[in-house]
PDB file of N, CA, C and O in Angstrom:
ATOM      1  N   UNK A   1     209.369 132.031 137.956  1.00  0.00           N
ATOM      2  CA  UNK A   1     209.640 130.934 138.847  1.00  0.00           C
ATOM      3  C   UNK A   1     210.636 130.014 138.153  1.00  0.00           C
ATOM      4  O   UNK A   1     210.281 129.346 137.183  1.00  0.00           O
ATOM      5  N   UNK A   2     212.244 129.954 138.775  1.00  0.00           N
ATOM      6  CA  UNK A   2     212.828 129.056 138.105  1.00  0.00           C
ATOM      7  C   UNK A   2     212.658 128.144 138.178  1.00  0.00           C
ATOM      8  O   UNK A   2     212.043 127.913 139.219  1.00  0.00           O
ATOM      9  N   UNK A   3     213.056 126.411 137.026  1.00  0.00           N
ATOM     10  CA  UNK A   3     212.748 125.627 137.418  1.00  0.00           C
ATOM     11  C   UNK A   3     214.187 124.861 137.493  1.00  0.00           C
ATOM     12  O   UNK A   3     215.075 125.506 136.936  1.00  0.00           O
ATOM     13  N   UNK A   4     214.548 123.805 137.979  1.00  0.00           N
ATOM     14  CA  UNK A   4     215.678 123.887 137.552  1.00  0.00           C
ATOM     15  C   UNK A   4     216.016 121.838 138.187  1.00  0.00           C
ATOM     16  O   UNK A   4     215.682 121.274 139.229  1.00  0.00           O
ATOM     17  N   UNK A   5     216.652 121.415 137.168  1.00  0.00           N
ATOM     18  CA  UNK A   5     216.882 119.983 137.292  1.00  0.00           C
ATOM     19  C   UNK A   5     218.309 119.421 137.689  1.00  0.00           C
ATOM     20  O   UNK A   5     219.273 120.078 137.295  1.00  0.00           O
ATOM     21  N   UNK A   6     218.545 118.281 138.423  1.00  0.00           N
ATOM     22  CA  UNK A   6     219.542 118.111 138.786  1.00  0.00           C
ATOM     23  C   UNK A   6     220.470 117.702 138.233  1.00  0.00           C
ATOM     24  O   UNK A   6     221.589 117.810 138.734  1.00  0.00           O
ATOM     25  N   UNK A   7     220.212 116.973 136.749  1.00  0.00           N
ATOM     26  CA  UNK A   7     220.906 116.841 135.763  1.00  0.00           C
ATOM     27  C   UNK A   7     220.120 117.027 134.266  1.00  0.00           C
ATOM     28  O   UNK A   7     219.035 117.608 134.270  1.00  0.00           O
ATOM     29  N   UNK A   8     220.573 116.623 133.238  1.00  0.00           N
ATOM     30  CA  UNK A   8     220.104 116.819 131.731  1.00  0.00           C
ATOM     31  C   UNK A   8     218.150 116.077 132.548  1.00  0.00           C
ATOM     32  O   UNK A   8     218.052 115.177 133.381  1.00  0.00           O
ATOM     33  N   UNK A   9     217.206 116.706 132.036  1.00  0.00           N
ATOM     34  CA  UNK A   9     216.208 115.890 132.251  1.00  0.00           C
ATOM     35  C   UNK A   9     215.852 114.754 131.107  1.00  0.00           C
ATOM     36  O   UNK A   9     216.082 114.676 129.900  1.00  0.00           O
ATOM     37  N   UNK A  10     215.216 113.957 132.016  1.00  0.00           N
ATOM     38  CA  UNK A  10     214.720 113.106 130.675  1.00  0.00           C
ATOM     39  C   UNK A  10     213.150 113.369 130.572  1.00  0.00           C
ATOM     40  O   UNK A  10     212.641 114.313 131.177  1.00  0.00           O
ATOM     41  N   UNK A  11     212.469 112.568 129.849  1.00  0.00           N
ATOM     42  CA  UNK A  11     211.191 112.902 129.050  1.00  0.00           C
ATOM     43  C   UNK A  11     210.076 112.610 130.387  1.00  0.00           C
ATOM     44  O   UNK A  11     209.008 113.216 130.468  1.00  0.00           O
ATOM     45  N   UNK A  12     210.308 112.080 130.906  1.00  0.00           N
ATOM     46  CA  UNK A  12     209.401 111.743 132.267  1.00  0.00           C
ATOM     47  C   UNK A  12     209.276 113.127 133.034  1.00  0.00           C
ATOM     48  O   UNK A  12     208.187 113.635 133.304  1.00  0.00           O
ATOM     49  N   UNK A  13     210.736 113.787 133.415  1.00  0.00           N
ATOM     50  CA  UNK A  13     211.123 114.954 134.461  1.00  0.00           C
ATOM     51  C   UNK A  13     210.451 116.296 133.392  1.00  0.00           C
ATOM     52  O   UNK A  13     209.941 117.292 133.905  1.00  0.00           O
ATOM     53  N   UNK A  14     210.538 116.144 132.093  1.00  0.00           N
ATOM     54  CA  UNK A  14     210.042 117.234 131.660  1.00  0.00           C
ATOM     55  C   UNK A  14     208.346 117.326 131.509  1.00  0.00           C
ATOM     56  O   UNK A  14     207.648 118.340 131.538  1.00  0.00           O
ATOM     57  N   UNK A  15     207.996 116.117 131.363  1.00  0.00           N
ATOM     58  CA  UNK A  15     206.130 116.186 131.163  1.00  0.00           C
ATOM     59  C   UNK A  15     205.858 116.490 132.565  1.00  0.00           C
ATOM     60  O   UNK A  15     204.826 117.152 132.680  1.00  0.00           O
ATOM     61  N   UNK A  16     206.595 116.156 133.956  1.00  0.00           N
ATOM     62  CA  UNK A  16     206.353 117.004 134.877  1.00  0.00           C
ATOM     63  C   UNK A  16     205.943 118.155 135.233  1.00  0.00           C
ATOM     64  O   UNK A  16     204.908 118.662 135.666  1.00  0.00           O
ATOM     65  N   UNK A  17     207.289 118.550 134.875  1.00  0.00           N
ATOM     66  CA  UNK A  17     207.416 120.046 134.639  1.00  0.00           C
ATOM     67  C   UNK A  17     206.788 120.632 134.064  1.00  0.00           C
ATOM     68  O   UNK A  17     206.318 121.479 134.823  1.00  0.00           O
ATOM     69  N   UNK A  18     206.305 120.801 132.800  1.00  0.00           N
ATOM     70  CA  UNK A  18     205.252 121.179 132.129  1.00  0.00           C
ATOM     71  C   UNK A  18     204.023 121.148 132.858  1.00  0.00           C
ATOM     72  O   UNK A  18     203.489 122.256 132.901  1.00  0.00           O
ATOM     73  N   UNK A  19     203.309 120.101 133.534  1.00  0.00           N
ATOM     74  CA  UNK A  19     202.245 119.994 134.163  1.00  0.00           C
ATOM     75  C   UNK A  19     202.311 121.053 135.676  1.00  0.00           C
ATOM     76  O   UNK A  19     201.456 121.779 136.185  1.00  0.00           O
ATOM     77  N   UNK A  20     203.812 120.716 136.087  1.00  0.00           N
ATOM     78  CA  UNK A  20     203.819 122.522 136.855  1.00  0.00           C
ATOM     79  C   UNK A  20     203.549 123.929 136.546  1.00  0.00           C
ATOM     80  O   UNK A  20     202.996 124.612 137.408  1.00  0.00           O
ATOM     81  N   UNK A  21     203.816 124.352 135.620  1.00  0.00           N
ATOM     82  CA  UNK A  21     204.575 124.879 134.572  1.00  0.00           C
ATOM     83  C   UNK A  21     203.202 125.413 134.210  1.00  0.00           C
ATOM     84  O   UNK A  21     203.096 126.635 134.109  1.00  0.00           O
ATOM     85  N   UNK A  22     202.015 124.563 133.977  1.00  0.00           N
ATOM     86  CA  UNK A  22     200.714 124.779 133.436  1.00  0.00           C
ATOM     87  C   UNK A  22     199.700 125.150 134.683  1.00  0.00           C
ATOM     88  O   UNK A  22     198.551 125.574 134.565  1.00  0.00           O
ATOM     89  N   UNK A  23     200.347 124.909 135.793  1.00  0.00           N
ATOM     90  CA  UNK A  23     199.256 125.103 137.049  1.00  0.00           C
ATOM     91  C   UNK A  23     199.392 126.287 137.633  1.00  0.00           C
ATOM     92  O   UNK A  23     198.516 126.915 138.228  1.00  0.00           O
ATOM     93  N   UNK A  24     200.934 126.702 137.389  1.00  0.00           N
ATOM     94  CA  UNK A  24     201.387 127.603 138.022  1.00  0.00           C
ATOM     95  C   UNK A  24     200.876 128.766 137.003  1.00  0.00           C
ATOM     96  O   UNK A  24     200.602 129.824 137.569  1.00  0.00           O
ATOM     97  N   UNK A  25     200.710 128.741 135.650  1.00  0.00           N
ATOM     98  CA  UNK A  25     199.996 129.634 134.753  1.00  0.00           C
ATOM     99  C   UNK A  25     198.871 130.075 134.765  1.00  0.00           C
ATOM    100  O   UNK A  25     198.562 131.183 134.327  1.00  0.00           O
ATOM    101  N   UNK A  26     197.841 128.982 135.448  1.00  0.00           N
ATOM    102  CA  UNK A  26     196.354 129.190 135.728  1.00  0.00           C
ATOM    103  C   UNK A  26     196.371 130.230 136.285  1.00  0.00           C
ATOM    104  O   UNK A  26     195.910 131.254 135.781  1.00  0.00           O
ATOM    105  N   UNK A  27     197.176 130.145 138.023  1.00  0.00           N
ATOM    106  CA  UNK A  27     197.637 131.486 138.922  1.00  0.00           C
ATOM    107  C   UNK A  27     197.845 132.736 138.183  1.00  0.00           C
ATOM    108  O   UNK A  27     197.246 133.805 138.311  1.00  0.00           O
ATOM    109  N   UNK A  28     198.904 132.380 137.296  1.00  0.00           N
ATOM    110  CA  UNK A  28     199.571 133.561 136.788  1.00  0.00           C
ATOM    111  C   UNK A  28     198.669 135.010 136.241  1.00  0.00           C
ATOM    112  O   UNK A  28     199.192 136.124 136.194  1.00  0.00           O
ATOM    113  N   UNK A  29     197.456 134.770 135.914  1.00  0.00           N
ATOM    114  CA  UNK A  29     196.430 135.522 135.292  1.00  0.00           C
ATOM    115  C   UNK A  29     196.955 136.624 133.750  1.00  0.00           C
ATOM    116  O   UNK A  29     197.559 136.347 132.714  1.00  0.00           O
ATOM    117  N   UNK A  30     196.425 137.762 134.232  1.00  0.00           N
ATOM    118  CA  UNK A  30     197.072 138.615 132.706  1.00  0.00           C
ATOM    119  C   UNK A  30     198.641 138.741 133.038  1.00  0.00           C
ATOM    120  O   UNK A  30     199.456 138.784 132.115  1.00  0.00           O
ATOM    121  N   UNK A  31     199.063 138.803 134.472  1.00  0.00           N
ATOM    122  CA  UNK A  31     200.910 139.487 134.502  1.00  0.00           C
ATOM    123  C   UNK A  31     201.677 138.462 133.872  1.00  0.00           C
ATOM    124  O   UNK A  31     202.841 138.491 133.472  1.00  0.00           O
ATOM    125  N   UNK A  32     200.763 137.482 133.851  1.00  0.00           N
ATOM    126  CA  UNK A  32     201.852 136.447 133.023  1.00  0.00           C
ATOM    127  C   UNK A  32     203.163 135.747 133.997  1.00  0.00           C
ATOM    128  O   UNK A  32     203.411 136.087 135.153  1.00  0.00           O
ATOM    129  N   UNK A  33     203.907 134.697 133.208  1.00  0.00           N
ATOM    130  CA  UNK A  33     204.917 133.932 134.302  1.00  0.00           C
ATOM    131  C   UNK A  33     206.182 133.234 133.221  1.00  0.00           C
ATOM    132  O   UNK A  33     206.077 132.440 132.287  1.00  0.00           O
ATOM    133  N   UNK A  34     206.983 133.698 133.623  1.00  0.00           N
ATOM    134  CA  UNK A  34     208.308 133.098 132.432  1.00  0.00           C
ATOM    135  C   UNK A  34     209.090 132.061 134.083  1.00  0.00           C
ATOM    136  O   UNK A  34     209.347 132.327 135.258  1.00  0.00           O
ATOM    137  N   UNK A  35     209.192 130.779 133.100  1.00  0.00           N
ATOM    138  CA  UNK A  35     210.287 129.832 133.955  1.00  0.00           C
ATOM    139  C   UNK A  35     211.465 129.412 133.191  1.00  0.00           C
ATOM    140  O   UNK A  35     211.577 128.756 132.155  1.00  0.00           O
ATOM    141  N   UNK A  36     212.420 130.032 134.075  1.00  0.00           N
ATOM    142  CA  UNK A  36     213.822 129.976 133.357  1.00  0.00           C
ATOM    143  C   UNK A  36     214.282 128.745 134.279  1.00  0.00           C
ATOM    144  O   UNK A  36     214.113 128.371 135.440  1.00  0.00           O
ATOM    145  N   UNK A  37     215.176 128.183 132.752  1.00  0.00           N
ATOM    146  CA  UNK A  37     215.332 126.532 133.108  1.00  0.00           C
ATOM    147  C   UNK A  37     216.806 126.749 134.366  1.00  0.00           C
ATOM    148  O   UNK A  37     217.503 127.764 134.394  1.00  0.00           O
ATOM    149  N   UNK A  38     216.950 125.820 135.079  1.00  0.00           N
ATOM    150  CA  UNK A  38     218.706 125.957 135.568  1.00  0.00           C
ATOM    151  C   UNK A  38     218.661 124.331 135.586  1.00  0.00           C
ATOM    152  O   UNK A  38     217.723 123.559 135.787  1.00  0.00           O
ATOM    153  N   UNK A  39     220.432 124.046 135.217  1.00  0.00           N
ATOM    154  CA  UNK A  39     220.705 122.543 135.577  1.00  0.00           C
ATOM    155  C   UNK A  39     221.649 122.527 136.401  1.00  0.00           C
ATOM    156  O   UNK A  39     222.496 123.413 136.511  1.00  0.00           O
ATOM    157  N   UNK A  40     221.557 121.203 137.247  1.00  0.00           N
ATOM    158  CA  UNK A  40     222.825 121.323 138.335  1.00  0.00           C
ATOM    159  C   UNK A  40     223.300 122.197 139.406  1.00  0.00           C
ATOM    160  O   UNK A  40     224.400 122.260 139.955  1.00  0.00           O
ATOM    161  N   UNK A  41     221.783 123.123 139.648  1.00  0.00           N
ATOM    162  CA  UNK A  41     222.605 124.700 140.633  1.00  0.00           C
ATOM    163  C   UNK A  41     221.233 124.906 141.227  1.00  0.00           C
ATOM    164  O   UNK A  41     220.221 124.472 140.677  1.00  0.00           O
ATOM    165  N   UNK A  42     221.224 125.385 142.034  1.00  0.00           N
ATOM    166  CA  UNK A  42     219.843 126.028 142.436  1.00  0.00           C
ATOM    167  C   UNK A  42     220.107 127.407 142.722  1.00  0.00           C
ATOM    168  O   UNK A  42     220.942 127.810 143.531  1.00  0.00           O
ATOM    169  N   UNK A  43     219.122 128.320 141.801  1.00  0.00           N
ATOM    170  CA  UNK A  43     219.070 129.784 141.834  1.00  0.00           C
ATOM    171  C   UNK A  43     218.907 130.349 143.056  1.00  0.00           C
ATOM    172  O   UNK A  43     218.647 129.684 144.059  1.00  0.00           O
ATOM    173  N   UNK A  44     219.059 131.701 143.047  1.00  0.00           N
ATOM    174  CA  UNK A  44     219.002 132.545 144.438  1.00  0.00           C
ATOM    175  C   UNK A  44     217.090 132.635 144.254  1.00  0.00           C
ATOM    176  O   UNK A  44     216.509 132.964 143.220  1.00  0.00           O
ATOM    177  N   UNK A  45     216.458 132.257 145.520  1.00  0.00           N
ATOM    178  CA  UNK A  45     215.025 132.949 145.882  1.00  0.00           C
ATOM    179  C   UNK A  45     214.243 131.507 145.455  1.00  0.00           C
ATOM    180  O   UNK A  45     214.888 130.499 145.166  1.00  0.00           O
ATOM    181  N   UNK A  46     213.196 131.539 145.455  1.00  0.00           N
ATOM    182  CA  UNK A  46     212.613 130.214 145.286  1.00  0.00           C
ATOM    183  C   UNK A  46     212.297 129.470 143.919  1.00  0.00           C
ATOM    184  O   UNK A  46     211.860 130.312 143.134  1.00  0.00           O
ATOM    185  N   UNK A  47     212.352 128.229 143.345  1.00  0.00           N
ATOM    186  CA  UNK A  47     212.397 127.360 142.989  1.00  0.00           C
ATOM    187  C   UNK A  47     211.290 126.444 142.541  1.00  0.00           C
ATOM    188  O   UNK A  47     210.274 126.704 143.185  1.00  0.00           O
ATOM    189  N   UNK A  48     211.162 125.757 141.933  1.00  0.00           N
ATOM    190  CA  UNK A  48     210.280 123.986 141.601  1.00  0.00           C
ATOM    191  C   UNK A  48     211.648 123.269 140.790  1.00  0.00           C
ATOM    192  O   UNK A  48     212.017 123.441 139.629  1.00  0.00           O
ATOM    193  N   UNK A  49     212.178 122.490 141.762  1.00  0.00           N
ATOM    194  CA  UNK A  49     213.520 121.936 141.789  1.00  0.00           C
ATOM    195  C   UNK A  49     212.859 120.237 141.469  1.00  0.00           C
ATOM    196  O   UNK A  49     211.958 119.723 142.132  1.00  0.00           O
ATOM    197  N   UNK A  50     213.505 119.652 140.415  1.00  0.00           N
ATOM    198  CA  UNK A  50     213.523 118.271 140.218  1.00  0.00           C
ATOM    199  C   UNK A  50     215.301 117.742 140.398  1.00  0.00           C
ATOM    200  O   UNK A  50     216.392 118.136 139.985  1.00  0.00           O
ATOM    201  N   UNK A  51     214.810 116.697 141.213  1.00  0.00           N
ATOM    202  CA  UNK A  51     216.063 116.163 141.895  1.00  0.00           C
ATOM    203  C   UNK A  51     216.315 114.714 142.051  1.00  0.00           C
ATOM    204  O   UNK A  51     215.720 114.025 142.879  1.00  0.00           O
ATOM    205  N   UNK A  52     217.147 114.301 141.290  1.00  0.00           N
ATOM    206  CA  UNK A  52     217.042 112.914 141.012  1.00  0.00           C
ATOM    207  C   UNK A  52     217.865 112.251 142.583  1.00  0.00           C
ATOM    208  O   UNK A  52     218.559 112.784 143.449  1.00  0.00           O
ATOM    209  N   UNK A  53     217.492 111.234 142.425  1.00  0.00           N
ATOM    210  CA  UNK A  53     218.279 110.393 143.915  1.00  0.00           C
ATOM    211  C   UNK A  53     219.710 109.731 143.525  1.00  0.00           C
ATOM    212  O   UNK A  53     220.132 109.104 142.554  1.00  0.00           O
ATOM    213  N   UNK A  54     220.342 110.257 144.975  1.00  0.00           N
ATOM    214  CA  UNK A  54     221.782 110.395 144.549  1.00  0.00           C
ATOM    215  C   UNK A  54     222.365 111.747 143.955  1.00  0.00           C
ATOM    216  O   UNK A  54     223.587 111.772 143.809  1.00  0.00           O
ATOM    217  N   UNK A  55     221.605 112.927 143.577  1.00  0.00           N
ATOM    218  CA  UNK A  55     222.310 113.755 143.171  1.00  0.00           C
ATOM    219  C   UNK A  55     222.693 114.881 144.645  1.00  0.00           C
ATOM    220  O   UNK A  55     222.274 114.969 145.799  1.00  0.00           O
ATOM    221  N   UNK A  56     223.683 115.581 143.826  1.00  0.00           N
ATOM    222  CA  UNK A  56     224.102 116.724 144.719  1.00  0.00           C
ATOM    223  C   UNK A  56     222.922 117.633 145.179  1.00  0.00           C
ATOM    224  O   UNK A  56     222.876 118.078 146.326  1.00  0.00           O
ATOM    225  N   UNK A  57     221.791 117.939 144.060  1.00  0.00           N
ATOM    226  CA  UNK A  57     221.064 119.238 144.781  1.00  0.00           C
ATOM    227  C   UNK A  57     219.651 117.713 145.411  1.00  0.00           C
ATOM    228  O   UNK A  57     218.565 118.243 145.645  1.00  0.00           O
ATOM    229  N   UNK A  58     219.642 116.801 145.548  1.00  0.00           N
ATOM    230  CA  UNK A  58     219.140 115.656 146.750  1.00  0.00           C
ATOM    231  C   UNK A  58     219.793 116.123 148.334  1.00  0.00           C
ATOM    232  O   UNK A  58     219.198 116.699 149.245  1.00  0.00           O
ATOM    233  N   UNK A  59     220.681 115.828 148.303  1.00  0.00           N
ATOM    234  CA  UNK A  59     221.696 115.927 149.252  1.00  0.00           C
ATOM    235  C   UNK A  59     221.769 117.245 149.614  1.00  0.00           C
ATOM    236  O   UNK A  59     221.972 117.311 150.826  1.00  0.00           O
ATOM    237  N   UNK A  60     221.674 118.624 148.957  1.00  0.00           N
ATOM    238  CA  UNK A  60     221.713 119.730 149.566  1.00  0.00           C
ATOM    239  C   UNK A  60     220.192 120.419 150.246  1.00  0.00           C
ATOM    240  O   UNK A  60     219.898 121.436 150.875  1.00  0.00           O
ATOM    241  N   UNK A  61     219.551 119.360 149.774  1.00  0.00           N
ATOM    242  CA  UNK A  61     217.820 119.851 150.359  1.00  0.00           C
ATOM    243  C   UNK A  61     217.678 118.946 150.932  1.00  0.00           C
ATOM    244  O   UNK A  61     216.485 118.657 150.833  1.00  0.00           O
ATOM    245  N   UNK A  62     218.333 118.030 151.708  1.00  0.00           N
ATOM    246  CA  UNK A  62     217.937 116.990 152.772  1.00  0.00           C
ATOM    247  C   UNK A  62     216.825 116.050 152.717  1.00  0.00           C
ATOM    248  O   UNK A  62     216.139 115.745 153.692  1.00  0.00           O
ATOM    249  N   UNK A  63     216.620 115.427 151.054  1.00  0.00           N
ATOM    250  CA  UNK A  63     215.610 115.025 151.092  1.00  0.00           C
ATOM    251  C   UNK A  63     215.381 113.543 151.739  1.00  0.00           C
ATOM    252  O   UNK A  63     216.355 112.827 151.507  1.00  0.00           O
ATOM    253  N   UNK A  64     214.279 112.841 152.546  1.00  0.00           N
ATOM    254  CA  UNK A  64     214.128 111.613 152.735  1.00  0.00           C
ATOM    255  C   UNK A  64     215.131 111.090 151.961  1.00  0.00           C
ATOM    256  O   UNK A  64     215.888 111.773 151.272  1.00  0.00           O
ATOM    257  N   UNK A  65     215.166 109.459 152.092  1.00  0.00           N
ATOM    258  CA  UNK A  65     215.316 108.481 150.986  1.00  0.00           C
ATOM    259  C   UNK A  65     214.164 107.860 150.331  1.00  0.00           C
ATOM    260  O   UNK A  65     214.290 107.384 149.203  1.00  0.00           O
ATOM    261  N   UNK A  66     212.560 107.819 151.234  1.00  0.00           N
ATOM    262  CA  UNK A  66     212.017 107.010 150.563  1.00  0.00           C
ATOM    263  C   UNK A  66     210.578 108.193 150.857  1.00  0.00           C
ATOM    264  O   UNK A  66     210.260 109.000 151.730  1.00  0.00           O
ATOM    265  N   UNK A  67     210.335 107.978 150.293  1.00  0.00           N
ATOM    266  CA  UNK A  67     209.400 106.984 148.863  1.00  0.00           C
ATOM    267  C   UNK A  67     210.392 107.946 147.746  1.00  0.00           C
ATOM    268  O   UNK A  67     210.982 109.026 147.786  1.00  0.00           O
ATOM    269  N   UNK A  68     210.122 106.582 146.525  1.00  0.00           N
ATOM    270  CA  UNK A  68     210.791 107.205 145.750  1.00  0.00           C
ATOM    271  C   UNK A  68     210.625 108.475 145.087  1.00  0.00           C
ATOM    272  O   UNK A  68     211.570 109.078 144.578  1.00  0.00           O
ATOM    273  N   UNK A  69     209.101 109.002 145.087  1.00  0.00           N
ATOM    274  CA  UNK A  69     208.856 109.965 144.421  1.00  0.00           C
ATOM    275  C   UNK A  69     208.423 110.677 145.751  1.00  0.00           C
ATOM    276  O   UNK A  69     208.174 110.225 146.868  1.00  0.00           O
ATOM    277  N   UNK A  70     208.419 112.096 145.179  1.00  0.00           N
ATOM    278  CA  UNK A  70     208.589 113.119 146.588  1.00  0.00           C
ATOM    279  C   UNK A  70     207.886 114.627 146.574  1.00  0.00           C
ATOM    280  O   UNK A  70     208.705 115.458 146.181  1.00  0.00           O
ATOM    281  N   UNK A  71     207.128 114.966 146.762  1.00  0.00           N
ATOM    282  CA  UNK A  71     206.879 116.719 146.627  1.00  0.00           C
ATOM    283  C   UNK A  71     207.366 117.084 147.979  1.00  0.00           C
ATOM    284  O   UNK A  71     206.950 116.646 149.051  1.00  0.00           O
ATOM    285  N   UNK A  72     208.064 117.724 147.825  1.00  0.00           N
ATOM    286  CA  UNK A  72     208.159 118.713 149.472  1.00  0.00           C
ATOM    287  C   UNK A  72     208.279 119.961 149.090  1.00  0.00           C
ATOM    288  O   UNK A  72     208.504 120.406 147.965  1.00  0.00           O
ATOM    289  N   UNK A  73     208.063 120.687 150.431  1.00  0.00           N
ATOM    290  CA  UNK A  73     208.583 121.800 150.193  1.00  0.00           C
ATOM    291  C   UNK A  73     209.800 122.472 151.260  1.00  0.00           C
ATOM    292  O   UNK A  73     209.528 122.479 152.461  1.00  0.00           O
ATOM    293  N   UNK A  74     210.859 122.916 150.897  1.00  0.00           N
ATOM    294  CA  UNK A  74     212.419 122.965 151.763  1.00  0.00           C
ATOM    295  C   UNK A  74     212.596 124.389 151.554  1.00  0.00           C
ATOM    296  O   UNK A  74     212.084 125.012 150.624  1.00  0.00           O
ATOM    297  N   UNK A  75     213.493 124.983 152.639  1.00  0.00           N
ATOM    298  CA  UNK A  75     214.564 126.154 152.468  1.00  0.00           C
ATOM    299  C   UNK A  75     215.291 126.138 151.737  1.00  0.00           C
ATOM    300  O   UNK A  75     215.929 125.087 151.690  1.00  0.00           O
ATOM    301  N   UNK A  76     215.645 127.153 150.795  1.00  0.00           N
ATOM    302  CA  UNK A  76     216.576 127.048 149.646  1.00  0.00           C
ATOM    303  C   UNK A  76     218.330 127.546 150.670  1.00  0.00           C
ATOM    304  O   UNK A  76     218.646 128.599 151.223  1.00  0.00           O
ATOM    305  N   UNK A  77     219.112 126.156 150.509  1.00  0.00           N
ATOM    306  CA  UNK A  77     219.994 126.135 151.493  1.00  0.00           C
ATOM    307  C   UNK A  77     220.910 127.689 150.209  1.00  0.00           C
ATOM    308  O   UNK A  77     221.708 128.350 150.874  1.00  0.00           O
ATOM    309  N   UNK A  78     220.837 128.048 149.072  1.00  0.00           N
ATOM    310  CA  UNK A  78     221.779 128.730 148.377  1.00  0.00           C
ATOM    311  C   UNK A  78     221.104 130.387 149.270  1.00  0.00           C
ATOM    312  O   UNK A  78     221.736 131.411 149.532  1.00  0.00           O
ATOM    313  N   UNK A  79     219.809 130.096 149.504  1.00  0.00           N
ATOM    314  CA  UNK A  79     219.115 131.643 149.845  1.00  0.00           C
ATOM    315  C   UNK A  79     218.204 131.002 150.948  1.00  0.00           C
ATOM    316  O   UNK A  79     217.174 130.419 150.612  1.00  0.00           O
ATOM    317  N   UNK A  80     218.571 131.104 152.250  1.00  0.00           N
ATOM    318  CA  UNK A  80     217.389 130.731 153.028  1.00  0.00           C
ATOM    319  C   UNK A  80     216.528 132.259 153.456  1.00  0.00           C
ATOM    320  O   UNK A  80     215.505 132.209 154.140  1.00  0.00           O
ATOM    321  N   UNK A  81     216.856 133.021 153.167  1.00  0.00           N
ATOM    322  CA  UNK A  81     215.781 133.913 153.527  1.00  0.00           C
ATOM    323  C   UNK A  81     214.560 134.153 152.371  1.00  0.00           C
ATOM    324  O   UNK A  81     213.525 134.769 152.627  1.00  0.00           O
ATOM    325  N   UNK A  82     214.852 133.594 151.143  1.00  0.00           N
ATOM    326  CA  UNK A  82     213.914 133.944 150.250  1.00  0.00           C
ATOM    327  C   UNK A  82     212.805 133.236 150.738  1.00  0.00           C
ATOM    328  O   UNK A  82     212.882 132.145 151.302  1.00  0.00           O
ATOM    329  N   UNK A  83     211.327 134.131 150.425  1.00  0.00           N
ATOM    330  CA  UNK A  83     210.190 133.726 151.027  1.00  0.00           C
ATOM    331  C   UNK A  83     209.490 132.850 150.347  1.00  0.00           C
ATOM    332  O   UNK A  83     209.607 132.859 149.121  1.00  0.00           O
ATOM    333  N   UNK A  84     208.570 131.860 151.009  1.00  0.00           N
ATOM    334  CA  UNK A  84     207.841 130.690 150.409  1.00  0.00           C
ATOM    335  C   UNK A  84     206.812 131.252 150.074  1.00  0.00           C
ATOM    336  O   UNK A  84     205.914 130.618 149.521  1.00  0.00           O
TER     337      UNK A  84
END
């Protein structure tokens, strides 16, 4: 599962991530789960995308403006057929 940030993360966006990162492992059982980082791009197929406000991959997933903090879940506009 890539993960991938909208710019350099800072220390806030990464203890996030990690706490994803750790939930999504519980799932994972013996097959195990590698998350390859991406910055600035969103990979082909699905995602756990951190997206700061004002950035480009904000704006390409149509997110609200408010509240400031946000979970959703969107079509990956780079791959919309990849499955949720």
């Amino acid at each position: 599962m890539p993960v991938t940030f909208s710019d350099a993360p800072d220390t806030t966006s990464l203890r996030a991530a990690a706490i994803i990162a750790s939930w999504f492992g519980v799932f994972a059982d013996v097959r195990g789960v590698r998350f390859p980082v991406v910055v600035g791009d969103l990979p082909m197929g699905n995602a756990v995308v951190f997206a700061r406000r004002g950035s480009a991959l904000e704006a390409a997933l149509a997110l609200p403006a408010e509240p400031d903090a946000l979970v959703a879940i969107r079509d990956n506009p780079r791959d919309p057929t990849a499955s949720c």
